[in-house]
N, C-alpha and C positions, 0 to 999 in steps of 0.2 A: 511476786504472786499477789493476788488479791487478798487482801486483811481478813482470816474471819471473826464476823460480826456479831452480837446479843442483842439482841431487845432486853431493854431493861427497864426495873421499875425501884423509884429508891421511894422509900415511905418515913417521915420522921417527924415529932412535933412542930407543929407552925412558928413557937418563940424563934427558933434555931435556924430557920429556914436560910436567912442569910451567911451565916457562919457554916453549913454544908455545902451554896454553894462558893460560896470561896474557895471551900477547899477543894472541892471537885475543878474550879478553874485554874487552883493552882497544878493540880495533878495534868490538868493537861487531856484528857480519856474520853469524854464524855459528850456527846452531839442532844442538846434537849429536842425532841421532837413536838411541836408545835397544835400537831392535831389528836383528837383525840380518837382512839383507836379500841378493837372490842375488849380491852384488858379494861377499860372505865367503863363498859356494858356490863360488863361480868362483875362488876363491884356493885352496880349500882347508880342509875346514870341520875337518878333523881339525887344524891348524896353529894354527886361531883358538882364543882365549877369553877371555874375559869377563878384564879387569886382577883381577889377586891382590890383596887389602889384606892384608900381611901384618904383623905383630905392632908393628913398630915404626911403620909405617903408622897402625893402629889405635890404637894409643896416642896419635899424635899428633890425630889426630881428635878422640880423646876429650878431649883437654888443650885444642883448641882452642874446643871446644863449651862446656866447663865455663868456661873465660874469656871467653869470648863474653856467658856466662850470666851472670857475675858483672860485667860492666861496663855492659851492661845494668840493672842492677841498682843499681850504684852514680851511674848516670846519672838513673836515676828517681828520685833522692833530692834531686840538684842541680838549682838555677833553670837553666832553657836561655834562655843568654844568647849575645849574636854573640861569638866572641872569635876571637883572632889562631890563624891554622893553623899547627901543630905545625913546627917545622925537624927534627924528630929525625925517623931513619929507623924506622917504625912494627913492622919486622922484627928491627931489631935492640933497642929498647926495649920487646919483648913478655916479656923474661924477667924485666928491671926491673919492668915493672906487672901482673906475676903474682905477683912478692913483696908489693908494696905493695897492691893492690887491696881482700886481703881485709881490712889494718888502717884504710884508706881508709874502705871499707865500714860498718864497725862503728861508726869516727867519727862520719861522716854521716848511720847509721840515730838513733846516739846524739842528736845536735843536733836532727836530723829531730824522735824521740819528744819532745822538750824540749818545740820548737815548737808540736807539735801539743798537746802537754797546757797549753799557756800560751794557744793560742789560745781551747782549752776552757774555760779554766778563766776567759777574758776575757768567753767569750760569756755563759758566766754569772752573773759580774760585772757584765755591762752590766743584765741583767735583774733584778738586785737594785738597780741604780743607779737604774733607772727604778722601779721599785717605792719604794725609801729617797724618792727628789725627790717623787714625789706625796703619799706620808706625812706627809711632814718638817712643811710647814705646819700638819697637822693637830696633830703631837704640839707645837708651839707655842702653840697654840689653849689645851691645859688645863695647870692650874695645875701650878705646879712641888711636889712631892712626895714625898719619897722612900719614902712606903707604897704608891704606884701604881706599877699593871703593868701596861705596854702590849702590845695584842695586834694583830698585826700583819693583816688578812686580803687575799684577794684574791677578789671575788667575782663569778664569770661570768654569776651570773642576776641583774637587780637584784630580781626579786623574792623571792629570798634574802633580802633584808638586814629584809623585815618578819619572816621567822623567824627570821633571827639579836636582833633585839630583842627576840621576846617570849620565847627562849629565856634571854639574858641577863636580863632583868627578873625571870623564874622560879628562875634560879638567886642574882641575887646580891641579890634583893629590891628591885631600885631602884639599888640602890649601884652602878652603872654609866654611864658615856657612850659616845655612839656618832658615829663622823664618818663622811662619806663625801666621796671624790673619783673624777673621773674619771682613766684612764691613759691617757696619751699617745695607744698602739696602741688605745686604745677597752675596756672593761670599766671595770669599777670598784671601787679599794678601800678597805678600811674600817677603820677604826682603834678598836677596843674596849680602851676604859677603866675598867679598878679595881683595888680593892684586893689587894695579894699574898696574904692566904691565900683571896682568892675566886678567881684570875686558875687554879690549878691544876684544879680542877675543872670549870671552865669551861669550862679548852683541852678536859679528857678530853669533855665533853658534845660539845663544838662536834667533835671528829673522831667522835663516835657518830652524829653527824646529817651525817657528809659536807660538813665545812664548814673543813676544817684549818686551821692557821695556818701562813701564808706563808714558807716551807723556808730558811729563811738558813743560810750555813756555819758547820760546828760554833765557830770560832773568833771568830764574831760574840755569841755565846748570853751569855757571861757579860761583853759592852761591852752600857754603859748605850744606851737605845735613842736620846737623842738622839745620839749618838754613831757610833752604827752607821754611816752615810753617811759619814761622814769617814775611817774607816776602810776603806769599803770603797773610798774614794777612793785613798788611798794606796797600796793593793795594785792597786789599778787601775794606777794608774800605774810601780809598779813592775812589773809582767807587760810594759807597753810597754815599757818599757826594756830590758827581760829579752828580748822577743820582737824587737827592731830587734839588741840584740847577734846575736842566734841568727841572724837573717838575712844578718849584715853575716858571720860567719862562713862560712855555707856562699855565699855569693857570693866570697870573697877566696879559698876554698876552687876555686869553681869558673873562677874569672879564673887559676889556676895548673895546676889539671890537669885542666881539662874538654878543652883541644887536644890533648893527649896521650892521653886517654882517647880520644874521637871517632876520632883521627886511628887510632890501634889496634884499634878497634871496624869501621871500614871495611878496615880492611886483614885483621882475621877472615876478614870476613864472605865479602869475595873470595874468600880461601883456600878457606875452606870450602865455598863456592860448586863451585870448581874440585874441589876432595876429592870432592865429591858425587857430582860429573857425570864421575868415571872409572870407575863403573859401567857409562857408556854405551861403553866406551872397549875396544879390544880389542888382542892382542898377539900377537906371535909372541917366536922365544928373544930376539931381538935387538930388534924394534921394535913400536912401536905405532899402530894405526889409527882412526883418528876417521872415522866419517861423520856426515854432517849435509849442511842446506840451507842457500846462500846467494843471495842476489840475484846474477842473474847480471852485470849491471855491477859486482860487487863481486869476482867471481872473477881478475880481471887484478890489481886494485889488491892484493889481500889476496897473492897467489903472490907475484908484487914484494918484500912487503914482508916475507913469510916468509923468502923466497931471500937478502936483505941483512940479516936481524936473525941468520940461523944459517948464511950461507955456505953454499947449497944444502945445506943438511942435512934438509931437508924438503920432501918433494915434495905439489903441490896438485894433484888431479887431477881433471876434470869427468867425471862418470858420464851414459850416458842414464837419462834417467826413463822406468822400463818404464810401460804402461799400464794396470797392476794398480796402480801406484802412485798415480795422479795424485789418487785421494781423500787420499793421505798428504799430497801437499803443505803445506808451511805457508803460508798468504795474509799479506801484507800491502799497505797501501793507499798507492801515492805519485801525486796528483796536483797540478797546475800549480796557483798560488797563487789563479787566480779563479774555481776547482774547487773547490778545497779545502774551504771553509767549508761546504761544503754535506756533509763528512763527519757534519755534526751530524747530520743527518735519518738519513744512508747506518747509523748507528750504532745507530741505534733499531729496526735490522735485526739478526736473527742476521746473522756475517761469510757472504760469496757463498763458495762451493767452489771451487777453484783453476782447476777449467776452464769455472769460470763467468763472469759479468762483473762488473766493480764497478757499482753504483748509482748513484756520484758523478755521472758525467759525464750522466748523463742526468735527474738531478735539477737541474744547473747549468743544462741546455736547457730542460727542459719547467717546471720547478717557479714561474721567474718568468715565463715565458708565460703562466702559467696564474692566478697571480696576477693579473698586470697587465689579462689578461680580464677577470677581476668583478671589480675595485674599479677601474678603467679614468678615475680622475679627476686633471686637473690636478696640481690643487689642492692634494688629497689627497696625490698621488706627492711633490709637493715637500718637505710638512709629512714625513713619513715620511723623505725624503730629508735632512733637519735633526735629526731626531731617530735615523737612523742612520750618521751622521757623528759626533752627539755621544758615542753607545757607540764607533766606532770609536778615537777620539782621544782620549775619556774614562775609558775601561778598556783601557789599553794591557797593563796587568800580569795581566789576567784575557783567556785569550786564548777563552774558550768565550763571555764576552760579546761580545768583538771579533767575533768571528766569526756571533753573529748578527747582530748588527752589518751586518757585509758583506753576509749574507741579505738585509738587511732595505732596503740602501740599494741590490744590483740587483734587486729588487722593486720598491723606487721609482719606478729608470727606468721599466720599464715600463709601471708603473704610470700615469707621464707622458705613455708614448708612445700606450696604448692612450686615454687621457682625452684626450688631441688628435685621434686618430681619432675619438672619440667626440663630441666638440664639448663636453666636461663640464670645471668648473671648479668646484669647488664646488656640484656639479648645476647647473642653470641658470642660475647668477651669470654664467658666462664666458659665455651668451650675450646674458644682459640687460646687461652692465655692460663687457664688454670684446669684445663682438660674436664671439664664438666662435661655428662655423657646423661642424654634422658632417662630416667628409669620409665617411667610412664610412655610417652609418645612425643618426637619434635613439635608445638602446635604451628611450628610455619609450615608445617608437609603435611601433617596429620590431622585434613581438616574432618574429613570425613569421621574418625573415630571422637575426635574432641566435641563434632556436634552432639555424637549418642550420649556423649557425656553428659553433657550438659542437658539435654533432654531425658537423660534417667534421673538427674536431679530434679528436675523439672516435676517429673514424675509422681516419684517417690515425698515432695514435699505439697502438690498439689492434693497427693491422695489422704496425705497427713490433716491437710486441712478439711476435706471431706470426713475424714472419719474423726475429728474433734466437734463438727459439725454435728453429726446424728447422738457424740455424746451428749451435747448440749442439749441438744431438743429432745432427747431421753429424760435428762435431769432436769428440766421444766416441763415434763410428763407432754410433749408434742406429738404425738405419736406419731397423726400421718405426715409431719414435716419431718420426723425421724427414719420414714420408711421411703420419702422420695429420695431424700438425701444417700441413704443406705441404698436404695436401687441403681442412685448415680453414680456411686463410688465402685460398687460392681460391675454398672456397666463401661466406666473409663478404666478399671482394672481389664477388663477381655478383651477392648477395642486394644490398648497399649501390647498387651501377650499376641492379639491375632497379629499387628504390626510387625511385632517384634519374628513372628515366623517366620516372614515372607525375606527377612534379615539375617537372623541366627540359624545355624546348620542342626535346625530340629524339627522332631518326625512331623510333616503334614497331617499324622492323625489328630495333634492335637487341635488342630482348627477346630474340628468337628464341637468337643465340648463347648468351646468358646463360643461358638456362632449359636448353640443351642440356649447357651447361656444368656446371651444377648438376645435372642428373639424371644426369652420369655422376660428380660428385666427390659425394656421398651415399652412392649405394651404394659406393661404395669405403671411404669410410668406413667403413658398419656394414661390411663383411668384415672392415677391419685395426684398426678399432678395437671393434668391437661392437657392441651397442644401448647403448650410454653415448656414443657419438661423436656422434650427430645431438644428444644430449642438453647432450656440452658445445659444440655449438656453437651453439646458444640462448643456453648462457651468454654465448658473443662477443658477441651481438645484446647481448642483455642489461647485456652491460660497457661496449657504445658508447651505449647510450641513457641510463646515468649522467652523462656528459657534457653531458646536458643543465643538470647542477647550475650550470655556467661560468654560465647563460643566467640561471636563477632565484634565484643568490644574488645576481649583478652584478645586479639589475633591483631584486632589497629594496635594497640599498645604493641606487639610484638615487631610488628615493622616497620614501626614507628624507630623504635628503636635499634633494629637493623639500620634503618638510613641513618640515623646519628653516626654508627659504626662507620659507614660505607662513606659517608663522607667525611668525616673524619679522617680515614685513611686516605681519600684523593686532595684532601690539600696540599699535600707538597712540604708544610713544614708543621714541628710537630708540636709548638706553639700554639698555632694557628688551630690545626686539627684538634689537641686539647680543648680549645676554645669553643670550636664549634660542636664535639663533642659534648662537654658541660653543659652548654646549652641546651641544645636539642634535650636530652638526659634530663632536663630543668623543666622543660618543657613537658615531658613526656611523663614524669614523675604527678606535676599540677595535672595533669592530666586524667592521671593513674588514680589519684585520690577523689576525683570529684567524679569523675563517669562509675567508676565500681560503687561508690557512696550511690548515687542517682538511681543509679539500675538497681543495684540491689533493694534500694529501697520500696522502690517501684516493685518488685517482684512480692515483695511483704503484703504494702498495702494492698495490692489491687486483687492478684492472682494468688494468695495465699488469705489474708487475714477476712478476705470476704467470704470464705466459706461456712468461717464458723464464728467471727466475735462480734457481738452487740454490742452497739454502741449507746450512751443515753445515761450514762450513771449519775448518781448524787456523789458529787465530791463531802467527803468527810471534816465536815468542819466542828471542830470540840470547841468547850467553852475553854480558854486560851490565859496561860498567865499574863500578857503581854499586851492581847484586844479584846479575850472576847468570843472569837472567834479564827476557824485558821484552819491548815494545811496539819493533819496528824504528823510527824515522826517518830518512826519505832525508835 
């Protein structure tokens, strides 16, 4: 359900100003309101205004921003690791880690740049190591030499390598060798051999044809090339060395003053939080005014605890909320724990308007009703009932899976309850195998009744929302949007009764009231609503006959799962039939959870919650121990 709200007005000497709101951001309760409203008229508009920041004010702002900035800063450089919470008072160590911070900084950037140029300079390392290992064998292969010159290549097309031969051939006459391997990651490289005064013109030919030799660091050029590898081993290895120091640094770095930074960074940030929000904040010579919204169960607890932290030196006062206000309100959502989960769906909504309704509670009634109608099996409720218990008790630490979770396991029940009504276990296994008999109606034969079904539901939850509808726009005093609403809902009540005669075995006399009823609530209609009133109430008609989805999805699901059965039992072996059984069943289960979820939800949003809930609210943000600002919980 929706919170309810107070306008409130907290008055206390100006010295104090920040030590109440501390406490009010520790409490958690409290949204300040920004503008100023007829409760500063009624004081006395000439006496009010806006909190001064003056100079030394500003200064400190600007002092706390820039350290803010730079610890920040200095945090994005350190591993975020768990460590132990600071014991120093974080107020009185902000002067100490405004000296140290910026040499801190420069350190950490310092080791930081080390690391990153060693990891660079490893990655490329690695890719001459791979390169060097595939070579190596080749430059063993020819004869040892010291007038030959190895040419290194790497080449992406293999049909390269017959241009790079008869290029060679051309240039050194013959007086050349050619190897190839493949590499690791796939390509191929090649290893050209000859003599040193052919190997210079060579390279120049082989980059005029786009063919280069494979890029080694300048400090490998003048090591002999069986050599190479070994040496870029050892630089290898010393980078790791070099890079495990560098880390064990800024980790020993961060195991000493990451708590002290963190623990100063949050206590900023409060600050400034509070600096911010005395903008919203007004004063006379002596005291200062805050308004803002609280939960009204919060109004008793939070004066209490004002009047004992300052010795009544602060008074907490409730204001009425004029009725120009009530779109101001700020909404937030507290319902009872088997409510709750079903915030998931309520969310995938803009928030409801203050003097509108929550979502929740009527998504907790109608959502697994509605479910447990089409997929209405045993069988099926149970398996779903295992599988959300395992999310409950399996993702304790994730609480949006939990909470499908809980969706998913009171959709089960019903699920169970309506497959017992139903006589269904697995479709017609629980009547072959465990003698299950319908109480209700078979829905593979019983189409015709299971549709009225579903269309008395249709019904009966359309007209629910019609008349939550006329409450609404009664208690934002609407009137004549309360009277077309109200004429509409009497008139889809007579059309549905006159229907319903031409069907159920009752007296023809009752048409008569009904049709009287109807030709006087029509014209009233087009008077207070127009020629668009007869128009939306077609769409009523129209929103109840969607209900008949209940009837035609639960009926696929049902023969769906008859063919599992049916073929099943014509395989021949019972293996086989198991198998294809399971499956299909598998099938028709994913099935069963995502179309019931769909449709029903569909039936909420469109043809139900559009009768009567406004959308447009101010989410409920208090001044917060943590930011500042946020999301209330009861």
């Amino acid at each position: 359900m929706i919170v309810r709200m107070s306008k409130i007005e907290i008055v206390g000497p100006k010295e104090i100003l920040y030590e109440v709101l501390t406490t009010l951001r520790a409490l958690g309760v409290l949204q300040i309101e920004a503008q100023v409203r007829e409760s500063l008229q009624a004081r006395g508009e000439g006496l009010l205004k806006t909190l001064q920041i003056d100079k030394q004010a500003l200064s400190e702002r600007l002092f706390l921003e820039e350290l803010q900035e730079k610890i920040e800063s200095i945090l994005s450089c350190l591993p975020q690791i768990p460590v132990r919470e600071s014991y120093l008072n974080p107020e009185a160590a902000m002067e100490a880690t405004a000296e140290l911070v910026d040499r801190h900084t420069a350190a950490c950037e310092e080791t930081g740049r080390a690391k990153t140029a060693a990891a660079k300079e490893l990655a490329e390392l690695e890719r001459f190591r791979t390169f060097l290992q595939a070579i190596g064998p080749l430059v063993g292969q020819v004869r040892a030499d010291s007038d030959l010159e190895f040419i290194g290549l790497e080449v992406k097309d293999p049909g390269a390598v017959e241009q790079l031969t008869i290029l060679a051939h051309r240039l050194t006459r013959g007086n050349y060798e050619i190897q190839t391997t493949s590499m690791p990651e796939g390509g191929l490289v090649a290893l050209l051999t000859t003599s040193r005064e052919l190997a210079k013109p060579l390279k120049k030919a082989l980059q005029g044809e786009r063919i280069p030799e494979f890029a080694l660091p300048a400090y490998l050029e003048e090591v002999p090339f069986n050599e190479k590898a070994e040496v870029v081993e050892s630089r290898r290895r010393e980078l790791l060395a070099e890079q495990k120091r560098l880390e064990e640094t800024l980790l020993g770095f961060a195991r000493r003053w990451l708590p002290l930074y963190r623990s100063v960074l949050d206590w900023l940030r409060g600050r400034l939080a509070l600096v911010r929000q005395s903008a919203s904040i007004y004063q006379t010579e002596l005291c200062f005014i805050v308004f803002g919204w609280m939960p009204t169960d919060q109004v008793v607890p939070t004066r209490r605890h004002l009047a004992d932290t300052f010795a009544d030196q602060v008074v907490v006062e409730e204001k009425e909320i004029l009725e120009q206000e009530l779109e101001q309100v700020p909404v937030a959502l507290k319902n009872p724990p088997w409510i709750a989960p079903f915030e998931l769906f309520a969310r995938l909504l803009p928030l409801p308007r203050y003097s509108s309704y929550d979502p929740t509670p009527f998504l907790a009634i109608f959502f697994p009703l509605f479910f447990g109608m089409i997929l209405g099996d045993l069988g099926y409720g149970a398996l779903l009932g295992l599988i959300a218990a395992a999310l409950v008790f399996g993702f304790r630490q994730r609480p949006l899976v939990g909470n499908a979770g809980k969706i998913l396991g009171i959709c089960a029940a019903y699920t169970c309850v309506f497959g017992w009504l139903y006589g269904e276990c697995f479709g017609e296994f629980g009547h072959h195998v465990l003698g299950m008999e319908p109480i209700c109606f078979d829905r593979r034969t019983a189409l015709e009744p299971m549709l009225y079904f579903a269309l008395s539901v249709g019904v009966c939850h359309v007209l629910l929302g019609l008349l939550l509808g006329v409450i609404s726009a009664v208690r934002q005093k609407k009137t004549r949007e309360a009277m077309i609403k109200l004429l509409s809902t009497v008139a889809v009540f007579c059309l549905v009764l006159l229907l319903a005669t031409f069907i159920l075995p009752v007296p023809v006399l009752l048409r008569r009231p009904l049709l009287v009823t109807l030709g006087i609530a029509v014209p009233l209609l087009l008077i207070l609503g127009g020629i668009l009133a007869p128009l939306e109430l077609l769409k009523h008609v129209g929103n109840i006959i969607s209900y008949a989805r209940i009837m035609a999805v639960g009926l696929t699901s049902v023969l769906l799962a008859h063919v599992a059965n049916e073929l099943a039992g014509l395989a021949g072996n019972i293996l086989v039939g198991m198998l294809v059984a399971v499956l299909l069943h598998a099938f028709n289960i994913v099935l069963g959870v995502f179309a019931p979820t769909i449709h029903s939800l569909r039936l909420h949003y469109v043809e139900f919650f559009s009768k009567f809930l406004e959308h447009g609210g101010r989410k409920f943000e208090p001044l917060e121990k943590n930011h500042g600002g946020g999301s209330w919980k009861a």
